[in-house]
Steps between C-alpha positions, in 0.01 A plus 500: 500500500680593875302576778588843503386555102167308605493724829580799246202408300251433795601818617456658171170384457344578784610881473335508149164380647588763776513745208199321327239561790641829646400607122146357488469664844588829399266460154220515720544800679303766426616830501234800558490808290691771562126704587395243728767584700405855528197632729437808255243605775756548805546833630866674368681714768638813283718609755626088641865473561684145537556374819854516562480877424610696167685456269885552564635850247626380208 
């Protein structure tokens, strides 16, 4: 084998086990339900308007 097929396959290798823990990693997230994420008990504004001011006319 050349260096660069040996260098080829070091390099290959180490992205897989790159790949391998980024993907154990991202197994033990846990994502919150969508109602946790929601404060059903905060106030509502009927009349709020965005920020940066109406909306243009369509």
């Amino acid at each position: 084998m050349t260096d660069s097929a040996a260098h080829d396959d070091d390099l290959l290798r180490r992205s897989q086990e790159s790949i391998d823990e980024a993907k154990a990693a991202a197994a033990e997230v846990v994502q919150p339900d969508e109602d946790d994420l929601v404060d059903e008990g905060l106030p509502v504004a009927d009349d709020a308007e965005p920020a940066d001011g109406p909306a243009p006319a369509a």
